[in-house]
C-alpha positions in Angstrom: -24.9 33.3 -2.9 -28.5 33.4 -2.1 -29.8 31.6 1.1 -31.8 29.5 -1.2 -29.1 28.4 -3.1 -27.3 28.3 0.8 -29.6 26.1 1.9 -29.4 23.5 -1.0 -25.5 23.5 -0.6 -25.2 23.5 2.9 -26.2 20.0 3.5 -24.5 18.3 1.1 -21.0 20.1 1.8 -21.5 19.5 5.9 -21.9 15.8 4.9 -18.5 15.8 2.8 -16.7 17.8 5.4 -18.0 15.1 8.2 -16.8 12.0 5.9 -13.7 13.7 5.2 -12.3 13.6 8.2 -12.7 10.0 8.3 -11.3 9.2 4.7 -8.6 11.4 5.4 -7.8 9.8 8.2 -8.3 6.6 7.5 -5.5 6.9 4.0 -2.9 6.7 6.8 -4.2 4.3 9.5 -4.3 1.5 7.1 -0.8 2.0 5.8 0.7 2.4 9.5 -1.2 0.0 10.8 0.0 -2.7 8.4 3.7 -1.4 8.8 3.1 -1.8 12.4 1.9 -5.5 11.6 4.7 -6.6 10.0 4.0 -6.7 6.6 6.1 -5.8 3.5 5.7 -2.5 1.6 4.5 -4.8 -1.3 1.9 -5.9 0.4 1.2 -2.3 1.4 1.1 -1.1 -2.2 -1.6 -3.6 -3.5 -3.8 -3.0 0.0 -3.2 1.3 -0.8 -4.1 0.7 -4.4 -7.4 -1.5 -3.9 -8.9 1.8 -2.8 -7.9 3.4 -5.5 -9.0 0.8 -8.1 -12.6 1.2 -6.1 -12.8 4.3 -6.9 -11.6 3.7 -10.5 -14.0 1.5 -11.0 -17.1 3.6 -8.9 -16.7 6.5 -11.0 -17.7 4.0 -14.4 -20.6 2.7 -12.8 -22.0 4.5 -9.7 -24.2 6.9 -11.6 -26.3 4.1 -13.1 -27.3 3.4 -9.0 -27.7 7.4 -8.5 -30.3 7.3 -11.7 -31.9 4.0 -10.4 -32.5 5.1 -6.4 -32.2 9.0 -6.6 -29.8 10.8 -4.4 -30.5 10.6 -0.5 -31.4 6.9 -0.6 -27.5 6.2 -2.9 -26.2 8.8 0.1 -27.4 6.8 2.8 -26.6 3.4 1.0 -22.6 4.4 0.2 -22.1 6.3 3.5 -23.8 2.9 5.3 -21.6 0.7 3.2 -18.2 2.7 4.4 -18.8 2.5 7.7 -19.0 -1.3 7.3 -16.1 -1.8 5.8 -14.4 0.0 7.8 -16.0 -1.2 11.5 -14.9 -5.0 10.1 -11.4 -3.6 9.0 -11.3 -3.4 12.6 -12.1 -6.5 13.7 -9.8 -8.1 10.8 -6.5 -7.7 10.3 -5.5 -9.6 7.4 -4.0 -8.1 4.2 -6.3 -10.4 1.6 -9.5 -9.4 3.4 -8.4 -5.6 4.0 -7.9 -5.9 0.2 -11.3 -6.7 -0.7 -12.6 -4.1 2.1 -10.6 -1.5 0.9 -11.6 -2.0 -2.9 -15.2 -1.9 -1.9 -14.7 1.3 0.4 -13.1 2.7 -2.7 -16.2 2.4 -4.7 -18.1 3.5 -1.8 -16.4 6.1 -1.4 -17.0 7.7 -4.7 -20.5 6.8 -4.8 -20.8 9.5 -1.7 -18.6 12.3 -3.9 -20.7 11.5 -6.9 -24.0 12.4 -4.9 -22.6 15.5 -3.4 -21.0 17.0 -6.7 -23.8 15.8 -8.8 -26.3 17.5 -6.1 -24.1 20.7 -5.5 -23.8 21.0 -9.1 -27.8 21.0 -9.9 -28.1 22.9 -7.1 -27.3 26.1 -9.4 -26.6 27.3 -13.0 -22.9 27.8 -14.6 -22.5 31.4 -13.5 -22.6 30.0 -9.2 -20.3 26.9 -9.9 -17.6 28.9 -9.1 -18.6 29.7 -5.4 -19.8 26.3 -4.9 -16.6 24.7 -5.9 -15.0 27.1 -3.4 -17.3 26.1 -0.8 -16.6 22.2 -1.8 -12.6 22.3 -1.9 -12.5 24.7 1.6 -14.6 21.2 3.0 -12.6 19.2 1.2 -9.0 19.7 2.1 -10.4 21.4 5.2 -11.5 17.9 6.1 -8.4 16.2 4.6 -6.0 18.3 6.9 -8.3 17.7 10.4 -8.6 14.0 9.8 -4.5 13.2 9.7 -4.6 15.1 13.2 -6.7 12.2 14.4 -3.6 10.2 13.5 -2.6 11.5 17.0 -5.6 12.3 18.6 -6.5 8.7 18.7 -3.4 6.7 19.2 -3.7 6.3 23.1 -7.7 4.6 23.0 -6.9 1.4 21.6 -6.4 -0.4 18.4 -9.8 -0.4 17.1 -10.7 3.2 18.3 -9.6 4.4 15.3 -11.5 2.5 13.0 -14.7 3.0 15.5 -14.2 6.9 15.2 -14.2 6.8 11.2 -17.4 4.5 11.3 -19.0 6.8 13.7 -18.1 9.9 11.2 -19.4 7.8 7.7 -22.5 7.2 10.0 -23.4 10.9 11.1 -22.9 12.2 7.5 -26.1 10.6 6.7 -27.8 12.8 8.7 -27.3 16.3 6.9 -28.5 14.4 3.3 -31.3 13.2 5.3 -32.7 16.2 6.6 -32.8 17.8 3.0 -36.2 18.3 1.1 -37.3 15.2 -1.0 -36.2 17.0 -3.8 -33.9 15.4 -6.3 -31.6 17.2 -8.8 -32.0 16.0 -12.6 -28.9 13.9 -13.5 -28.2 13.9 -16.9 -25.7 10.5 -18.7 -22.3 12.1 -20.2 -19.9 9.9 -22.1 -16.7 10.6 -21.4 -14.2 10.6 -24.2 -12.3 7.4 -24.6 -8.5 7.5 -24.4 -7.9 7.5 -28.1 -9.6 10.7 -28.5 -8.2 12.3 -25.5 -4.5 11.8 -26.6 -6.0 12.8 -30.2 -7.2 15.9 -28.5 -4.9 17.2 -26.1 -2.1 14.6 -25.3 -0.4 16.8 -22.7 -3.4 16.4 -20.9 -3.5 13.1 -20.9 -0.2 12.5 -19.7 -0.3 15.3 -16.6 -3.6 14.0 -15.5 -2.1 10.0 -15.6 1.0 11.2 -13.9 -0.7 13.6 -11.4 -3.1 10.2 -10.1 0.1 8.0 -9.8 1.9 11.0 -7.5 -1.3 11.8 -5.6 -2.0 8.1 -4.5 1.8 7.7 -3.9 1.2 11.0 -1.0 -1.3 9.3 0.5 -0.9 5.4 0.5 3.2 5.6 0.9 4.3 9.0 2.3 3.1 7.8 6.0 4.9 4.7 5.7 7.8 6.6 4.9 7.5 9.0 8.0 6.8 6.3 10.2 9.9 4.3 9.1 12.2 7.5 9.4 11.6 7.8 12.8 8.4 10.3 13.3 6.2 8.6 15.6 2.1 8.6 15.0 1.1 12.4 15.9 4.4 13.4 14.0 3.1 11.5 11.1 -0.2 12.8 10.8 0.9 16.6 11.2 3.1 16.2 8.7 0.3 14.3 6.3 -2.2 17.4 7.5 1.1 20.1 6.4 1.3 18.3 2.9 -2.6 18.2 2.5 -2.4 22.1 3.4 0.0 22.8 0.8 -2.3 21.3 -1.6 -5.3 23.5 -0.9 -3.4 26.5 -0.4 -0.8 26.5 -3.4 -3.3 25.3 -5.6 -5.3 28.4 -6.7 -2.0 30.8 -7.0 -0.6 28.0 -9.2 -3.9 28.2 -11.1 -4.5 31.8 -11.3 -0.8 32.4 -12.6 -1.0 29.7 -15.2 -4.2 31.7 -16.9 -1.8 34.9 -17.8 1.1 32.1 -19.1 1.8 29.6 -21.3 0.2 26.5 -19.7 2.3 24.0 -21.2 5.6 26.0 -19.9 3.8 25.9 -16.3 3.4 22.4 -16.1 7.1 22.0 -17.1 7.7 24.0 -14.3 5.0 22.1 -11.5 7.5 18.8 -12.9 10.8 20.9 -12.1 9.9 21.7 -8.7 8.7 18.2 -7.9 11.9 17.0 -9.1 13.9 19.8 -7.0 11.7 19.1 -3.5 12.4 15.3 -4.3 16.5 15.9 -4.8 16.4 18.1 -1.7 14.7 15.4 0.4 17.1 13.1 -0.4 20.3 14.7 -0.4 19.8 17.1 2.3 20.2 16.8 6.2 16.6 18.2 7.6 15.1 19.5 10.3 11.7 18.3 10.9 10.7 22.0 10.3 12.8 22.1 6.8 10.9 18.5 5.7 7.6 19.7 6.7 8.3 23.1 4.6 9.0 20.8 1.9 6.2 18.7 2.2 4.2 21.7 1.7 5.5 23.1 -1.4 5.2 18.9 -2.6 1.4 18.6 -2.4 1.0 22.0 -3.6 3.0 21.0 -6.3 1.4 17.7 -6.8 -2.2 18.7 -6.3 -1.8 21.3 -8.6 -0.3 18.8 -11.8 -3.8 17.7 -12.1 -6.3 20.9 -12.3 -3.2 23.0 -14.3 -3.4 19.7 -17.2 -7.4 20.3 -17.3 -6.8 23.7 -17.7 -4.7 23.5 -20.3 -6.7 20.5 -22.5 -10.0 22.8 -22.3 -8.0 25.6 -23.8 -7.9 23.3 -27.4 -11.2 21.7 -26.6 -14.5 22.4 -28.4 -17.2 23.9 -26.0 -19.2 21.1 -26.6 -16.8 18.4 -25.4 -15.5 20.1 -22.2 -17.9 17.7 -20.3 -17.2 14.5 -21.6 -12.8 15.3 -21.9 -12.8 16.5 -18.2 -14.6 13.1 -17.3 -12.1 11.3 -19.6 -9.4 12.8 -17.6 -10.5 11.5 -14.5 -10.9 8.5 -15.4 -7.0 8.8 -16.6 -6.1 10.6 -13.1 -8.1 7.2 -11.4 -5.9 4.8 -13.7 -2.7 6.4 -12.4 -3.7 6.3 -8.9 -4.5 2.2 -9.3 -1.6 1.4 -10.5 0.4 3.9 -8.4 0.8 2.3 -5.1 1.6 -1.3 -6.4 4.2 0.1 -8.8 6.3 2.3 -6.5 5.7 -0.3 -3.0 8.6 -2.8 -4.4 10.5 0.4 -5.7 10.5 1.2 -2.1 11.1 -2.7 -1.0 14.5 -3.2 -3.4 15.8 -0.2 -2.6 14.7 1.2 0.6 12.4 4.0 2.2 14.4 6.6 0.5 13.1 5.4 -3.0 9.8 7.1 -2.6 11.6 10.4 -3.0 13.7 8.6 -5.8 10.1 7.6 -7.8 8.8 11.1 -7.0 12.0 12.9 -8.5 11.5 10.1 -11.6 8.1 11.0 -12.4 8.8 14.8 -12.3 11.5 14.3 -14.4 9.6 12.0 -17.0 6.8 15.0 -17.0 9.3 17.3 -17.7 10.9 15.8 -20.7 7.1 15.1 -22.1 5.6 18.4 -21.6 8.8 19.9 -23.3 8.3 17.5 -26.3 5.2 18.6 -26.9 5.6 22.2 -26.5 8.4 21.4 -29.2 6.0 19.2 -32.0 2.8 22.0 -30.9 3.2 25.2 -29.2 0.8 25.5 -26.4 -2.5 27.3 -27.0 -2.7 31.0 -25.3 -5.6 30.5 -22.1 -9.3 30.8 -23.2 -10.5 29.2 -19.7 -10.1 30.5 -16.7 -8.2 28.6 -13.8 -10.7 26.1 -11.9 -8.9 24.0 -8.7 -10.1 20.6 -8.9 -10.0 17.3 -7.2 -10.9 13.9 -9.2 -13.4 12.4 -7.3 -16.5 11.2 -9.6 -17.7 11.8 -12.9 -19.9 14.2 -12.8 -17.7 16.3 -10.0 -15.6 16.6 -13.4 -18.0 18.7 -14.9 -18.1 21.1 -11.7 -15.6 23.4 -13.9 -17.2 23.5 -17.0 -19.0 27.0 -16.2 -19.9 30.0 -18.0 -16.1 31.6 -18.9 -14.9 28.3 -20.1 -17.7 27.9 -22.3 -17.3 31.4 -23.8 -13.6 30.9 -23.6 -13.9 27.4 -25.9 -15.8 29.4 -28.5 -13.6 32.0 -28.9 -10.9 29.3 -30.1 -13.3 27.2 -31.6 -13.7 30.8 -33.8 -9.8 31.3 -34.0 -8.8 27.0 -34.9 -10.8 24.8 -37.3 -11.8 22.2 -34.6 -13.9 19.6 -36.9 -11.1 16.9 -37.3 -10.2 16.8 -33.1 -13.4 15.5 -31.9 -15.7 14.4 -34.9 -18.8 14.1 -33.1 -19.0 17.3 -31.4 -20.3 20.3 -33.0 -18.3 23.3 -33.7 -18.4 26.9 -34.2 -17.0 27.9 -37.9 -14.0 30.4 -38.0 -15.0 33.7 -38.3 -12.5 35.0 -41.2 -12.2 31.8 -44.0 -11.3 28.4 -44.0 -7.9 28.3 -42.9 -5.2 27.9 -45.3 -2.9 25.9 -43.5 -3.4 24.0 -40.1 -3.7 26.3 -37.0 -2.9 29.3 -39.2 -5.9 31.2 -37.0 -5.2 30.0 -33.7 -3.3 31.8 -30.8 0.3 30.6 -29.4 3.0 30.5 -27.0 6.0 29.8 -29.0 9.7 30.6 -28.4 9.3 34.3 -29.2 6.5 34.8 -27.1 2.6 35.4 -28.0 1.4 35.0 -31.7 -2.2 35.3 -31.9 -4.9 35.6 -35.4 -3.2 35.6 -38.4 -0.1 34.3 -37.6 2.0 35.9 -40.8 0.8 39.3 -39.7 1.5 39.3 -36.4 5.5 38.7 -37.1 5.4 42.7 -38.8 6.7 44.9 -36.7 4.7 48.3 -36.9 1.4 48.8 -38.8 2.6 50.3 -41.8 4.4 46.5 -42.6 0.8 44.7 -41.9 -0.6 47.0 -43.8 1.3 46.6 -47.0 0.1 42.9 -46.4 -2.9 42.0 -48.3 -5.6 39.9 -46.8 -6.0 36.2 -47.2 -8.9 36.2 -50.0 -12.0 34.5 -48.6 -13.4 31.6 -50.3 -17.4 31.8 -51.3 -19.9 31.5 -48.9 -17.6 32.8 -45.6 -18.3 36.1 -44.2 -15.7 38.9 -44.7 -15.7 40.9 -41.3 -14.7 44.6 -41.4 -11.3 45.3 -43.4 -10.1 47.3 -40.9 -9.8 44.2 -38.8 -8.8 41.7 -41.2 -5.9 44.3 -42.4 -4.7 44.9 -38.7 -4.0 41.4 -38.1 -7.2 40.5 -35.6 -9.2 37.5 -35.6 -13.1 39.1 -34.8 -14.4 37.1 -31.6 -17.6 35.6 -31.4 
């Protein structure tokens, strides 16, 4: 990375790393802190999930105030606008009022991520993305793992030091946006595909991205009300929050990197198998605090990697020039989940005790499984074209942080192999290379049950050469190109 490029980064990513902490932080504090007050874990739920519904509802409509007041001045007006909510949070305690507070942090919130991402990712072409999304998930998570540490650090200064020290943080990470050049990166408008064509497009996706929001906002609204009420007292909590968070930014990329040499589809099966199994194990084993920490590692690894592994696998079918606007639909799907999330599972919790989080958990891994095998029954899943990205859903145009150079390429290539016209209508398409296929995905590479079938499917079930050679050739209509027989007779599908 140059120290140009460096230098445009830097800023940006120090300003995340300092509101992290904070956001991190503060997921927990509200949820303990309303435990500790009394209240029900139904009114927990609906004060969790207002944060989530701001940020639902900041990812639609933030990037018409970015395009309106440029970048620095939206930084400084977000970041200005958490602190505030917070700072009166802790002058207020009242669930109706923290409601409305955390709703509008929510959208805040993701105001701040959409100006970092949208920055970081003008900062440099496609072929850097990938080393800046590094550099943004190490602050991240980073961030994530030191600010449920403060859940200790903090405990002994008062009530409302806490929610002073997560002001003071939203405050100083003005100051690394406002030291950058007046300089501000060209935003361009993206639709995002709506839900029809999504589930049209890669319903696996859809499904893995809704379920991976509902168990990511269950981690982090209801998992430190769990602790808590099991017995861990407020440092406990929060190392065990920071050992989950740590899972999920170091389990995440091996995850990734082993789904791009399998069948996606049977990978995701397996991310809702293991949830299941951690869930089961938490409820029906005696544990250590050592042994539940080890499994709340492996959870938000396994959680946190539902999400990027789905994306992964619905840009594998999708056109190269809809990769932008389905990885935005996706997030808004993701932000759905994690709305309705916390108010869904808090009376789940409130019939049936503190245990039942496990219970919802084990529930939704087990739905995920049945679905993903379904579909890997009605459409074997598509061999991997992209490469692995890790990826949080944070704002709209942070979706498009993984739509580089490979997963362009790798979206022509099967746009070549798959006559793509009919999934999304108003994108444009590259034609097959070898005819108009005969019959539906007769050109496109699989997983099935016996393994990798790839090109012309009817071929590739010959056992030696000789056999696919006795074949003759699928005769190509007028006006397509007939690549070199040697090819065509050997089975291959020419690449683009």
């Amino acid at each position: 990375m140059s120290p140009q490029l460096l230098a445009m980064a830097l800023p940006p990513v120090l300003g995340l790393f300092i509101l992290g902490i904070g956001n991190g932080f503060l997921s927990s504090l509200i949820t303990l802190r309303l435990d500790a007050a009394g209240e029900s874990p139904v009114v927990i739920g609906w004060v969790s999930g207002a944060y989530f519904i701001g940020l639902g509802l900041g990812a639609l409509f933030n990037d018409r105030l970015l395009l309106a007041i440029g970048h620095i001045r939206a930084y400084g007006s977000f970041a200005s606008l958490v602190a505030v909510t917070v700072l009166l949070q802790g002058l207020i305690l009242d669930p109706v009022a923290w409601f409305g507070l955390r709703l509008i942090g929510g959208w805040a919130t993701v105001g701040v991520f959409l100006v970092i991402e949208s920055w970081l990712l003008a900062s440099g072409d496609s072929g850097v993305r990938g080393r800046l999304l590094a550099l943004y998930m190490i602050a991240l998570y980073g961030s994530g793992v030191l600010g449920q540490l403060l859940l200790g650090i903090t405990q002994n200064l008062g009530e409302t030091a806490p929610f002073m020290v997560i002001g003071a943080l939203a405050s100083l990470s003005v100051l690394p946006m406002a030291m950058i050049p007046r300089v501000t990166p060209l935003l361009d408008k993206v639709e995002p595909l709506s839900p029809l064509r999504l589930m049209i497009l890669t319903p696996t996706g859809v499904v893995g991205a809704f379920g991976s929001g509902m168990l990511a906002a269950a981690v982090y609204a209801l998992m430190p009300l769990y602790l808590q009420r099991t017995g861990f007292d407020l440092a406990e909590v929060g190392q065990l929050m920071a050992v989950t968070v740590l899972g999920a930014m170091l389990l995440q990329y091996p995850v990734g990197r082993w789904s791009d040499r399998h069948d996606r589809q049977l990978v995701l099966i397996l991310i809702g198998l293991f949830c299941l199994a951690i869930s089961l194990a938490v409820l029906l084993l005696p544990l250590p605090s050592w042994g539940l920490a080890a499994l709340l590692f492996l959870l938000g690894g396994g959680v946190f990697s539902l999400y990027p592994v789905s994306v992964s696998h619905s840009a594998d079918r999708a056109p190269a020039g809809a990769l932008v606007p389905m990885s935005q639909g996706l997030l808004l799907i993701s932000a759905l989940g994690s709305s309705v999330s916390p108010p869904l599972v808090s009376p789940v919790m409130a019939a049936l005790g503190d245990t039942a989080l496990f219970m919802v958990f084990g529930a939704l891994g087990g739905t995920l499984v049945l679905f993903f095998a379904w579909r890997r029954l009605v459409r074997p899943a598509p061999v991997p074209v992209v490469p692995f990205s890790p990826a949080t859903p944070l704002s709209s145009v942070g979706a498009e942080f993984v739509v580089t150079d490979e997963w362009v390429a790798g979206a022509k290539e099967h746009e070549h192999m798959e006559d793509l016209s009919d999934v999304v209508p108003d994108v444009d398409v590259a034609e097959p290379m070898v005819g108009p296929p005969a019959e539906e995905g007769q050109y496109v590479a699989y997983f099935d049950e016996d393994g990798y079938h790839g090109g012309v499917l009817e071929v590739n079930h010959h056992e030696s050469d000789e056999d696919a050679a006795a074949i003759e050739p699928t005769p190509v209509e007028p006006g397509w190109e007939q690549e070199s027989s040697s090819a065509t007779e050997q089975g291959e599908v020419p690449k683009g």
